[in-house]
C-alpha positions in Angstrom: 79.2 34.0 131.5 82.3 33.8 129.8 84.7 35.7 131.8 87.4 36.4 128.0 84.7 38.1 126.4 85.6 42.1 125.8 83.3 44.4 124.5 84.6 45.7 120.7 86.4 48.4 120.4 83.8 51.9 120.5 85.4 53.5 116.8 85.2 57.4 117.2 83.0 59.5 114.8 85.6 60.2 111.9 86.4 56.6 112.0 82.8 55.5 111.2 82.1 57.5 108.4 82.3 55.2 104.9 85.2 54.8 102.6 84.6 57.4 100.7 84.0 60.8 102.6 87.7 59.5 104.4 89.4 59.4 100.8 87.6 62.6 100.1 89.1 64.3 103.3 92.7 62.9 102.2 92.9 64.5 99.0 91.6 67.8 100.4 94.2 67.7 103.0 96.9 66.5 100.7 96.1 69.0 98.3 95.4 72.5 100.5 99.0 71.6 102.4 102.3 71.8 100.7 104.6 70.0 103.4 101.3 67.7 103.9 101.5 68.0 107.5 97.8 67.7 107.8 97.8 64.5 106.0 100.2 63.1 108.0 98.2 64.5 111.6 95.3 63.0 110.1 97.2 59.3 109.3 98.2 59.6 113.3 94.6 59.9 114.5 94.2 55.9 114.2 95.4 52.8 112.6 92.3 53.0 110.5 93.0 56.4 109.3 96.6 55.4 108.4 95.1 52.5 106.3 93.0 55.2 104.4 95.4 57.9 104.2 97.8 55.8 102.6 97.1 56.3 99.0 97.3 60.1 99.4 100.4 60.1 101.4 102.4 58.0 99.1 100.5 59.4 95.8 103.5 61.7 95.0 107.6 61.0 95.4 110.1 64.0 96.0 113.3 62.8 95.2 116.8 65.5 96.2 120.0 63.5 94.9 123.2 64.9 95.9 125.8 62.7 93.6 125.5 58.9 92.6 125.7 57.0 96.2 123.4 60.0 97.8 121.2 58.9 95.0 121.5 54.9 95.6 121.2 54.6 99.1 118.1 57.2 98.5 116.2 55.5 96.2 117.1 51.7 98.0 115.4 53.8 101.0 112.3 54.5 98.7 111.9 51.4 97.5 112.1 49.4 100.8 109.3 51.9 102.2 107.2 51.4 98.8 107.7 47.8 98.9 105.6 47.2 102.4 101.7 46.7 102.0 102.7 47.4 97.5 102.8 51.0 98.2 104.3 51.1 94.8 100.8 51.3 93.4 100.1 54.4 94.9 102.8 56.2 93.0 101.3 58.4 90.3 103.7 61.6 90.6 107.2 61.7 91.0 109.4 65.2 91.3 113.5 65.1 91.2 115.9 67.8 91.9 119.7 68.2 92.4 122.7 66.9 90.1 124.8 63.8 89.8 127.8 65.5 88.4 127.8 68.8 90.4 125.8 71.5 93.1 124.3 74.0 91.2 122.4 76.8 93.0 118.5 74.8 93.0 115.2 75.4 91.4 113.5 76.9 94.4 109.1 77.2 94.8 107.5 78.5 97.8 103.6 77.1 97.0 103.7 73.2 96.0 106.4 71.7 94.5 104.5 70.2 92.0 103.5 73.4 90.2 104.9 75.1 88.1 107.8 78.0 89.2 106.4 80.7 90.7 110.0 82.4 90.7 111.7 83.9 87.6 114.8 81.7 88.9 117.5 81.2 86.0 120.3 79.4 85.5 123.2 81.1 84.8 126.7 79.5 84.7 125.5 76.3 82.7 128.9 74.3 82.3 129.9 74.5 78.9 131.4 71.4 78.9 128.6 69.2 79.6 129.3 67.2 76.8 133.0 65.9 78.1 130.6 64.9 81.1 127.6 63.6 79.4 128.6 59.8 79.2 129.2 60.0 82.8 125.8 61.5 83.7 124.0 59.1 81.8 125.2 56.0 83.9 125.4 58.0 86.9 121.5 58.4 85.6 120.9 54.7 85.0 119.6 53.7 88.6 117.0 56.5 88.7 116.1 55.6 84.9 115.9 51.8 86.3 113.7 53.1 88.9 110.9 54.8 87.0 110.7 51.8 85.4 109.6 50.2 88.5 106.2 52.4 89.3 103.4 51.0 87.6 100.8 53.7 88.1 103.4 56.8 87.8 101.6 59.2 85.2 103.9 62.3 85.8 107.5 63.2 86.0 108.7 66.6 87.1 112.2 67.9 85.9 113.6 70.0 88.1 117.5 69.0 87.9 120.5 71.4 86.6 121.7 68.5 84.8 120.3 67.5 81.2 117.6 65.1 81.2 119.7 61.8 80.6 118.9 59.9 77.1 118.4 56.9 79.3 115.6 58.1 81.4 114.5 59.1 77.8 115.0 55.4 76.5 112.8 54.0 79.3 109.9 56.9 78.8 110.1 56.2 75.2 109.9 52.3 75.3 108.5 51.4 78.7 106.3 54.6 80.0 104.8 56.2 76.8 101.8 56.8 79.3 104.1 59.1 81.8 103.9 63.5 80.7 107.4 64.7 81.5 107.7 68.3 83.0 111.1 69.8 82.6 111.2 73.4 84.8 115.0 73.8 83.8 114.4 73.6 80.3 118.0 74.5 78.3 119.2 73.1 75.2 122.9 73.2 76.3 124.1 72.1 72.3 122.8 75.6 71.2 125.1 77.3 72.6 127.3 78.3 70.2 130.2 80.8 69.4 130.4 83.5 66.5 133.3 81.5 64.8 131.6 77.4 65.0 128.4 76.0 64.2 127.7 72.6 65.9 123.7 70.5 65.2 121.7 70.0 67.8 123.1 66.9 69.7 121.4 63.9 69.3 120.3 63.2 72.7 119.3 66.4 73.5 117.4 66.1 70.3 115.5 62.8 71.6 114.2 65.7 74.5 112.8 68.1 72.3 111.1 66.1 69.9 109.8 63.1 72.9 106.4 62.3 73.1 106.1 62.2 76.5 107.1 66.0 76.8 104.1 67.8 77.7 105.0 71.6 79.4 108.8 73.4 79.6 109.4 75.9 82.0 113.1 77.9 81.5 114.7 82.0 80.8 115.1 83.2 77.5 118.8 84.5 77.3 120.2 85.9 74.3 123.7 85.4 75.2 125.2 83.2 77.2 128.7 83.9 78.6 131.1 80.9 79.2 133.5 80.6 82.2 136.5 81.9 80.8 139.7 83.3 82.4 140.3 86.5 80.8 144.0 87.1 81.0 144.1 84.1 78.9 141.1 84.3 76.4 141.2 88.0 75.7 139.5 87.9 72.7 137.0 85.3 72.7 133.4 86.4 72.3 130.7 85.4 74.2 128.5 81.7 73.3 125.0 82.6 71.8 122.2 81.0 73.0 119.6 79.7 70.1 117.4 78.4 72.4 114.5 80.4 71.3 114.5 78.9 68.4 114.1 75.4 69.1 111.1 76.6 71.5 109.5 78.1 68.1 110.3 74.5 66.6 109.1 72.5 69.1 105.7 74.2 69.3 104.9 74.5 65.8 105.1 70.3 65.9 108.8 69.3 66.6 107.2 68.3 70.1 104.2 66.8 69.1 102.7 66.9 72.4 104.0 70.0 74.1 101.2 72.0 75.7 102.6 74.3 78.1 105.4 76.8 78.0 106.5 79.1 80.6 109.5 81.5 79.3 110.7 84.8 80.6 113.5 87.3 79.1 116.9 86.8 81.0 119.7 89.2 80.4 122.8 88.4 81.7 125.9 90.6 82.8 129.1 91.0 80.8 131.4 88.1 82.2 134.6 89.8 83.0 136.0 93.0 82.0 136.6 93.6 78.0 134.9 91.1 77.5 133.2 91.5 73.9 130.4 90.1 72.7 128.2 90.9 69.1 125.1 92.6 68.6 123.4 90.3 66.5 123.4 87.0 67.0 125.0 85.0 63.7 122.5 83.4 61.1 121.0 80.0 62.5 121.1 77.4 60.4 117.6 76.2 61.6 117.2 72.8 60.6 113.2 72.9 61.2 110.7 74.8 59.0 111.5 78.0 58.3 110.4 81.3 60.3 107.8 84.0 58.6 110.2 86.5 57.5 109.5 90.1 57.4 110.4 93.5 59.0 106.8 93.8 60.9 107.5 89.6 62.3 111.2 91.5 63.4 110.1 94.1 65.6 107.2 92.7 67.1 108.0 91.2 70.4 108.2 88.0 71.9 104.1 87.6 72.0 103.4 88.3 68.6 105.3 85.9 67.0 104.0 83.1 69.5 100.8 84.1 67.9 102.6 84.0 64.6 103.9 80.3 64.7 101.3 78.5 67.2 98.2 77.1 66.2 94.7 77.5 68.3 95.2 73.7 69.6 98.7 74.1 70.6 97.4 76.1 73.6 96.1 73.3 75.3 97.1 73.3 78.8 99.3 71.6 81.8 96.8 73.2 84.7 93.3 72.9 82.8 93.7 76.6 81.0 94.9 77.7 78.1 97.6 80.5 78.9 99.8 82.6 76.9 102.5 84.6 78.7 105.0 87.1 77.8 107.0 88.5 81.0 108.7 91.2 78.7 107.5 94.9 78.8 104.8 95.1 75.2 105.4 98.2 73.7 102.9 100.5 72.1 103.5 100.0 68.7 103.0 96.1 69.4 100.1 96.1 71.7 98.4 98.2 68.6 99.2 95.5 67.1 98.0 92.4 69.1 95.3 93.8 70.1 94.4 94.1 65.9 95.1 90.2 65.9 93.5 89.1 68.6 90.3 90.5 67.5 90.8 88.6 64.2 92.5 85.3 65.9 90.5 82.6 66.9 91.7 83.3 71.1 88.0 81.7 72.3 90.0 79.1 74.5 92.5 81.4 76.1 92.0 81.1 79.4 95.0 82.6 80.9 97.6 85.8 80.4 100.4 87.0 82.0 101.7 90.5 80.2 103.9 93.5 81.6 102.4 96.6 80.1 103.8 100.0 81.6 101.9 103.1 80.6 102.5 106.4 82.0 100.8 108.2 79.3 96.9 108.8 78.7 96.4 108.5 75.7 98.2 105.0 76.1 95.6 103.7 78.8 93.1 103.3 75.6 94.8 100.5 73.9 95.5 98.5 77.0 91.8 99.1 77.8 91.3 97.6 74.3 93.9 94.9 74.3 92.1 93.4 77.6 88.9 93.8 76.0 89.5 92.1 72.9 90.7 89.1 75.2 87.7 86.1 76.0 86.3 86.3 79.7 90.1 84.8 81.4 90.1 83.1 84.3 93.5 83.9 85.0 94.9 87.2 84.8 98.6 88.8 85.7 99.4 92.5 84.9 102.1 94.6 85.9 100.7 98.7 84.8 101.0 102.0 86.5 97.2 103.2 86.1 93.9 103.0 87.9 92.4 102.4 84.8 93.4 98.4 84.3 90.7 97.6 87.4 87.9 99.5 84.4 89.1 96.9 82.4 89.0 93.9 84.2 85.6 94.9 85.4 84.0 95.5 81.9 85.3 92.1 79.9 86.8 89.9 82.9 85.1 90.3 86.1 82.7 87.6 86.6 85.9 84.8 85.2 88.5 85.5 86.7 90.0 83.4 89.5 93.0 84.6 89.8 94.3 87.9 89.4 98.0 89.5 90.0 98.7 93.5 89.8 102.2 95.0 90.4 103.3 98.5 90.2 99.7 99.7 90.8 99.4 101.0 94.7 95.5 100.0 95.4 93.6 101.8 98.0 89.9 101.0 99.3 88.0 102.4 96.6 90.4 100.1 93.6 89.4 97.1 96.2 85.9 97.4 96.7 86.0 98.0 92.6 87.8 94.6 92.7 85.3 92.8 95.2 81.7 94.1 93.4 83.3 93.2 89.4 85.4 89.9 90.4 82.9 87.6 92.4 84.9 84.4 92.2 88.3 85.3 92.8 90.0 82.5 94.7 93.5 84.1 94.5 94.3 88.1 95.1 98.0 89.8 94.7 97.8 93.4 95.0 100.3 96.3 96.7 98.8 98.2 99.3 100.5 101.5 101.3 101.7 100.4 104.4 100.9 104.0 106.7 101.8 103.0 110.2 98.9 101.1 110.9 96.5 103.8 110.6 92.6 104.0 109.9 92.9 104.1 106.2 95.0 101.1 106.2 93.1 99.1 108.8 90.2 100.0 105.9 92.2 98.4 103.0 92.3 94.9 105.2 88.5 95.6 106.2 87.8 95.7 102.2 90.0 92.5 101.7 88.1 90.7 104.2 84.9 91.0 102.2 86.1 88.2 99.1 83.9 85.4 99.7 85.8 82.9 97.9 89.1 84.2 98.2 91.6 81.3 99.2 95.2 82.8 98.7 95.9 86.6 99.2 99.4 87.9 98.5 99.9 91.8 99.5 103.2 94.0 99.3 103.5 96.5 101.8 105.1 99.7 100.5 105.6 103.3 102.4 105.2 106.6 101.0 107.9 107.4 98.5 110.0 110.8 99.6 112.4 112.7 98.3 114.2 115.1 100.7 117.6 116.4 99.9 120.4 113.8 100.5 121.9 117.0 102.9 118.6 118.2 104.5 116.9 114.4 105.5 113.8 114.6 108.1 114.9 111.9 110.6 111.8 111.6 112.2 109.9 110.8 108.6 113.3 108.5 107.9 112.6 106.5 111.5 108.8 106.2 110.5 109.5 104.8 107.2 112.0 102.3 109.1 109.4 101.1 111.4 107.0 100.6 108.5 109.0 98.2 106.9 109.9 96.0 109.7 107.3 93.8 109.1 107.5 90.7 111.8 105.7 87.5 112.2 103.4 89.1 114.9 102.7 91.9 112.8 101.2 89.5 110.0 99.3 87.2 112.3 97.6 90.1 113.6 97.1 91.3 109.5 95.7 87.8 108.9 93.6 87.4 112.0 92.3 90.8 111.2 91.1 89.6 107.4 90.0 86.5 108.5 87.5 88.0 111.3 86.1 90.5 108.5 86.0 87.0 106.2 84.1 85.3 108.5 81.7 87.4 109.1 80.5 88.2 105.4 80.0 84.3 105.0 77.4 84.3 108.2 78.2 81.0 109.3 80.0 79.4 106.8 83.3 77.6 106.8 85.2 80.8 105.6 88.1 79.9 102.5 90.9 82.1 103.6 93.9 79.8 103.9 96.7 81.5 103.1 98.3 85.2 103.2 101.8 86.4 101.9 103.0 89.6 102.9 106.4 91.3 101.4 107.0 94.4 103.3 109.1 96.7 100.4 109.9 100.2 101.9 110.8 103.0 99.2 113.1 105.5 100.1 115.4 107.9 98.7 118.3 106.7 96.0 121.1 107.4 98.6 122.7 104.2 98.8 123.1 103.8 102.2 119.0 103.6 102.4 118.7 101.3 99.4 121.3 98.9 101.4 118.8 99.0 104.6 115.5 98.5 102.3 116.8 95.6 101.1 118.1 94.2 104.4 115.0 94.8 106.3 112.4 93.8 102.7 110.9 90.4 104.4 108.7 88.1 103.3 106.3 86.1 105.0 103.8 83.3 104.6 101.0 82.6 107.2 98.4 79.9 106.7 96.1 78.2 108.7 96.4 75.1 110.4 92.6 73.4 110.8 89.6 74.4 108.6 87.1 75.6 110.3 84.7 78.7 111.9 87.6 79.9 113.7 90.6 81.1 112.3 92.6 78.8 115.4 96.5 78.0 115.3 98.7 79.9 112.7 101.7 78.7 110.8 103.9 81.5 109.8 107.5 81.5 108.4 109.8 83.5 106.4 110.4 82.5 102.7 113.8 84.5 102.8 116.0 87.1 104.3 119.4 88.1 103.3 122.0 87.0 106.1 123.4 90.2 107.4 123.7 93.6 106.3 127.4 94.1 105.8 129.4 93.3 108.9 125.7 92.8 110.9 124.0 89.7 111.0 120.6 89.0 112.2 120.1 88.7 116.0 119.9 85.0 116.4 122.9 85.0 113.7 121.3 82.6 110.8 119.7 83.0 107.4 117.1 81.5 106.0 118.5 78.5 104.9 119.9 78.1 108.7 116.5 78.0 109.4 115.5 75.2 107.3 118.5 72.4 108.0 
């Protein structure tokens, strides 16, 4: 018998299961985990599940640059780690933030970086000089542009820089990578802003961005002035720059982009700079170099979503996510929901999938055309509504309920009955934000996370906590009501574990065996008190937010991940106990 021979090596369960079902297990675990921990666990387990796990865990690139050598000796790192075993060809996604010519305040996204903001984060303070720096951005640019060029497979590329997309990383898209979609979440035409007394065209390069092919979804504010960094003891008199960014959006979706599908634009206003400092009413004429706008007092007064509906056609709704989605962030009023609700039952909206309005109605005979405007909507899929009435959840039911996915409600305090309304009408919602009273822990609340519990499909659940609203005399305040209210909103990481455990149990039972969905919950504890601002200064000190998610799928709900998304660092002269802020935490 030869004495060399060794039995082979005994391959444990996951590692005998065929090629497939492993790459199957990769994406889900790349996909359900943000920081991909679970990938990377699951790369660990053997040398044969690294080998598999491979094309998942190098499928996307995050890149951070911090100036040109940050950025050099970066991507020199990337590309020595993509060059072993021709990673390269794994590459399909690639995400960059930061600046080459200066640290602005970042893009910030607490789900997966590569979706689109979840955070109506602005960018105030744009440099108005940006075009004494542009040469020097562009080659500072070069070696990331030179880069690019080098991934094969790469199909997306996600903007998320203060800096102006350079016209050489343009040059090489253009030329090199017509198959790559560009993404650009800081969207800002910086040559439209423009003072009261000069008129500039749009610059060229910037012009290259708006009308590129490869630009497929822009995410960005909508400001209507834009005040530049000036030192007012010696520009006393200079009015503010206007920004004329809306209408290049209008431009670029009516075909100066030919393949933009996706926008994502919220109203910003913006402060008055310094003292005195003046700026018109009206912004000047623009001398639009595109096709002209419908004209018209009715197009004037309409809002921001009816004249979307005005300039885009039906195909120019196709989507970045696999919906169709229209979204207006600024509050419709009546006269224009009316309105909207008269053209969408004449407009051809059958492939609208998704809508994100703010309608605030305090009066009844108001509720009736909101009631109608969702109506006259097709069955959505996603829906995101900030109103003040019970009787949005009638509407959902009657025209939405058996579509929607996801659904988002603000400034509408749900209790068990709105839930279980929610639960019976909306069978496949996989995402759930609502605002719940927060009373001390009580039966009645206890009964709102019962009811939450009972989603079947529900993966994501985002609840904010608020306490009762008084209003006692600033002079005659009930302490013991004020101490309650205090303890209410200190919401702690045990306190949501226990919240999530708690759902999850009641989760897991309505499936009756199966594996139950639940992954995530967000809880922002937001206390309302009095307007003395002493109170408001506490509220917003103690306001947390928290983010819990599981760690293993499975029956049991097993190990927890929770962290804070932010805090403020101290509350005037008073820091935190263990003396850090958030971003302590993360470095």
């Amino acid at each position: 018998m030869d004495n060399n021979h060794h039995p082979p090596p005994t391959l444990s369960p996951l590692e005998r299961l065929p090629l497939l079902p492993l790459e199957q297990i990769c994406e889900y675990l790349g996909a359900g985990d943000k920081k991909r921990s679970s990938l990377l666990a699951f790369a660990l387990a053997s040398k044969h599940c690294c080998e598999i796990a491979e094309r998942e865990r190098f499928e996307r690139l995050v890149l951070d640059v911090k100036g040109e050598e940050h950025a050099a000796s970066l991507i020199e790192q990337i590309q020595k780690t993509l060059s072993i075993k021709d990673r390269v060809r794994y590459v399909r996604r690639a995400k960059v933030f930061g600046s080459m010519v200066g640290r602005l305040k970042e893009l910030t996204n607490d789900e997966d970086p590569f979706t689109r903001p979840n955070q109506e984060t602005s960018f105030v303070g744009v440099d108005l000089s940006w075009k004494k720096n542009k040469r020097q951005a562009n080659l500072r640019w070069r070696k990331f542009a030179a880069f690019i060029r080098t991934l094969p497979v790469l199909k997306e590329l996600v903007w998320v820089s203060f800096d102006q997309v350079p016209r050489c990383l343009l040059d090489v898209l253009h030329t090199e990578c017509v198959n790559v979609t560009l993404h650009v979440l800081t969207f800002s035409i910086r040559s439209v802003y423009q003072g009261t007394t000069e008129y500039g065209e749009v610059d060229p390069d910037e012009y290259a961005l708006i009308s590129s092919p490869n630009l497929v979804s822009i995410s960005g504010p909508s400001i209507s002035v834009h005040h530049p960094r000036l030192d007012y003891s010696t520009h006393p008199n200079r009015y503010a720059h206007l920004d004329y960014n809306d209408k290049i959006k209008i431009a670029m979706a009516r075909g100066l982009a030919p393949n933009l599908r996706s926008h994502c634009l919220w109203p910003q206003d913006l402060p008055i700079a310094g003292e005195g400092l003046d700026y018109p009413r009206t912004k000047y004429t623009w001398h639009d170099p595109f096709k002209a706008e419908p004209q018209g007092q009715s197009y004037e007064n309409t809002g921001p979503l009816k004249r979307w509906i005005c300039v885009l056609d039906q195909d120019l709704f196709k989507e970045l996510e696999r919906r169709r989605s229209l979204d207006s962030r600024s509050s419709v009023a009546k006269h224009a929901l009316k309105m909207l609700s008269d053209e969408l039952v004449n407009y051809d909206s059958s492939n609208l999938a998704a809508v994100v309005v703010n309608m605030i109605s305090f009066r009844a005979h108001e509720r009736a055309l909101i009631m109608r405007f969702l109506v006259a909507m097709p069955p959505l899929t996603v829906l995101k509504l900030e109103a003040v009435n019970d009787h949005i959840i009638q509407a959902i039911r009657k025209q939405h309920g058996q579509s929607l996915k996801t659904l988002e409600v603000e400034y509408l305090i749900c209790m068990t009955r709105e839930i279980e309304e929610i639960h019976g009408s909306c069978p496949n919602l996989r995402h759930l934000s609502l605002t719940l009273l927060r009373k001390n822990g009580d039966v009645k609340e206890v009964a709102l996370y019962k009811a939450l519990g009972r989603f079947r499909r529900l993966e994501s659940l985002s609840l904010k906590l608020m306490n009762d609203v008084f209003r006692d005399n600033p002079n005659e305040i009930n302490t013991n009501r004020t101490r309650r209210e205090l303890i209410d909103g200190a919401v702690d990481q045990t306190l949501v574990q226990a919240i999530f455990r708690y759902i999850f149990e009641k989760h897991r039972i309505e499936l009756e065996g199966l594996n139950p969905s639940l992954q995530r919950l967000k809880i922002q504890s937001a206390p309302l008190f009095t307007k003395l601002a002493v109170t408001e200064k506490i509220c917003a000190y103690m306001s947390r937010r928290w983010q819990c998610e599981r760690r293993r799928v499975g029956l049991e709900c097993g190990e927890l991940h929770c962290e804070e998304l932010s805090r403020p660092l101290c509350l005037g002269q008073f820091r935190y106990r263990d003396g850090r802020s958030h971003q302590d935490q993360d470095k």
